[in-house]
VEXTOR-332911 format. One record per residue (C-alpha): x, y, z negated. Coordinates in steps of 0.5 Angstrom, whole numbers, plus 500, padded with zeros to 3 digits. Example, Ala and Ser with C-alpha at 12.3 -4.5 7.8 and 13.67 -1.06 7.14 Angstrom:
! VEXTOR-332911
525491484527498486
//
This chain:
! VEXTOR-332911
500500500502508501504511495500517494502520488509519484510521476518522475521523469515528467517531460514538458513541451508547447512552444518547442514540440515535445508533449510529454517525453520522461513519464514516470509511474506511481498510484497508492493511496486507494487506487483508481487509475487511468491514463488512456491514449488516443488524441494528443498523446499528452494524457490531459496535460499529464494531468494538468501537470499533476493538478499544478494547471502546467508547470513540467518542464523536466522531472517531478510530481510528488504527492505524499512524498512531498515535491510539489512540482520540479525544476526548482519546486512549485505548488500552486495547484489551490495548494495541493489537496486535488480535486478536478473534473473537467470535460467540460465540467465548468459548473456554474449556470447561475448558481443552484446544484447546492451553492455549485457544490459548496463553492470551494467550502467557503472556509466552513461554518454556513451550517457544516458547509450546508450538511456537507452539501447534502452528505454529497448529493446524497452520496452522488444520488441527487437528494433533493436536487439541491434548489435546482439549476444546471440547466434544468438537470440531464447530462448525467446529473450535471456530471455528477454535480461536478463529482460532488464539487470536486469531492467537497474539500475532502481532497487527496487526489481526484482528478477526471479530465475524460469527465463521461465523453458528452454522453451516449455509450450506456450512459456513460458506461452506467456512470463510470461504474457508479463513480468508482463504487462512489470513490472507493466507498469514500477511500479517494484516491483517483487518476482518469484520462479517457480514450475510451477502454470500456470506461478506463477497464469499469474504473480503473485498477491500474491503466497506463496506456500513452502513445506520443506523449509516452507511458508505453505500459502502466499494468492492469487491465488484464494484463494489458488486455492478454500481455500487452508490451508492443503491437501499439498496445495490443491493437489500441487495448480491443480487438483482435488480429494476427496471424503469422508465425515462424519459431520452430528450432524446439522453441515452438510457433508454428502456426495455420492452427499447427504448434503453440508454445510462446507465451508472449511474457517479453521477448523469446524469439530465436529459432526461425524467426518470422513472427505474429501471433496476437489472437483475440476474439475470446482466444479463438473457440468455436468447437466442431471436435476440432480438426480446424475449421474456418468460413463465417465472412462476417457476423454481428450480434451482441445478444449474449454473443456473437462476433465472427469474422472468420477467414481461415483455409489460407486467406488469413481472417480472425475474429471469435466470440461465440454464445448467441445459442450458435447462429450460424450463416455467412459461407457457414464452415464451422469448426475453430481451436485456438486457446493459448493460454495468452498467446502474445508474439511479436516481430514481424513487420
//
């Protein structure tokens, strides 16, 4: 694939403390991606670094293989093909849905700047809202207002400042399904900040996950879910605990569930070394066969399933994701394997 966008050794910094500390990753033309981290991580200004809102102190942004920021090098943000939706979308009160979606055209002939407008609603499922006004519409239909305006200059790269963060979980879920069906149906490329990791696993095909103004992995989705690089990772990207482990002298993790093979992907730890094993909830199977049992201490309902809390014969707890079909009451011992086609191992702390 052509590489559209290139991050190189970013660093920038607010009056002296560092916020981005030698970020680098690319995204091909066609992708969707997503930087995700809690708060204050850096991920909005490495945005706003990428869009030409924030000059970098340090490193590179290049678009196409064009530099368009750099120590010597800078773009005006107007200049670099990119369309933005804010957090707080910054639509404008006074304007119809038509006339905020055709703000940036004004270059374009009053008629193909009015058939581009309504080629856009349509495609963001708002035929017809056209003479109406911000106010009038919901949280949703505003979001997608600003999709449409940030889609109208045709830009290269899409930009999503944690565009769904007003809304209520479903919707917001709901949305960000809709939105990569609609980028990629136009075959834009798009980069989303968010510290959500349902909304960043629904769009994106590439995630990058920050820490401390840092780019701690740049994977998949499934990758970062069952091989996260550190313990950060892991406990950010859903839920899971550990269970501790000491490296039998055949290489082997020895374990209360007895011995599993080290599939961690990073680190080969040497024979006696005390570790932790990462068990999420989907690694812990219920099954009666198993000579492993554990006592349901805790249980929430899901509708398709069921998420136990379990507290294993040493005191250690775990967590499962059982079908909804085995309902089973707190104090209940019910049988427990471990699949370990995931396992992940890290150093003790």
């Amino acid at each position: 694939m052509t590489e559209l966008l290139r991050v190189d050794r970013l660093a920038h910094a607010y009056t002296g403390m560092p916020v981005l500390c030698d970020v680098s990753f690319s995204l091909a033309t066609g992708r969707i991606a997503a930087l995700l981290g809690p708060s204050g991580c850096g991920k909005t200004t490495l945005l706003r670094c990428i869009a030409g809102f924030e000059r970098p102190q340090a490193g590179r942004v290049l678009l196409q293989g064009l530099t368009v920021a750099s120590g010597t090098q800078f773009v005006p943000p107007e200049a670099r093909g990119v369309g933005v939706v804010f957090q707080d979308l910054a639509l404008f009160p006074h304007l119809t849905v038509a006339d905020n979606v055709a703000f940036g055209l004004r270059a374009l002939a009053r008629g193909e700047r009015g058939q581009r407008v309504q080629e856009l609603l349509a495609h963001v499922g708002l035929d017809g809202f056209g003479k109406r006004f911000p106010h009038e519409l919901s949280g949703g239909q505003q979001q997608r207002v600003a999709l449409a305006r940030a889609l109208a200059p045709r830009p290269r790269l899409l930009l999503l400042d944690e565009p769904f963060s007003s809304l209520d979980r479903e919707l917001r879920e709901r949305l960000a399904v809709d939105v990569r069906a609609l980028v990629r149906a136009l075959g834009i490329t798009a980069l989303l900040v968010t510290h959500d990791q349902q909304e960043a696993f629904a769009m994106a095909d590439d995630v990058g996950v920050m820490r401390a103004g840092q780019l701690v992995q740049w994977d998949t989705p499934y990758n970062l879910y069952h091989r996260p690089a550190d313990r950060f990772v892991a406990g950010f990207v859903g839920m899971g605990t550990v269970l501790p482990a000491v490296v039998a002298a055949d290489g082997l993790l020895d374990t209360e569930f007895g011995r599993l093979p080290q599939r961690d992907g990073h680190v080969a730890f040497m024979p006696g070394a005390r570790v932790q094993v990462l068990l999420r909830p989907d690694d812990i199977i219920h099954d009666d066969a198993s000579a492993h049992a554990a006592r349901v201490v805790g249980r929430t309902f899901r509708g398709a399933d069921f998420l136990y809390t379990l507290e294993l014969d040493s005191g250690q707890r775990v967590l499962s994701l059982v079908p909804s079909h085995h309902d089973h009451a707190d104090g209940e011992r019910i049988g427990i394997r471990v699949d370990v086609e995931h396992i992940v191992a890290f150093a003790a702390e």
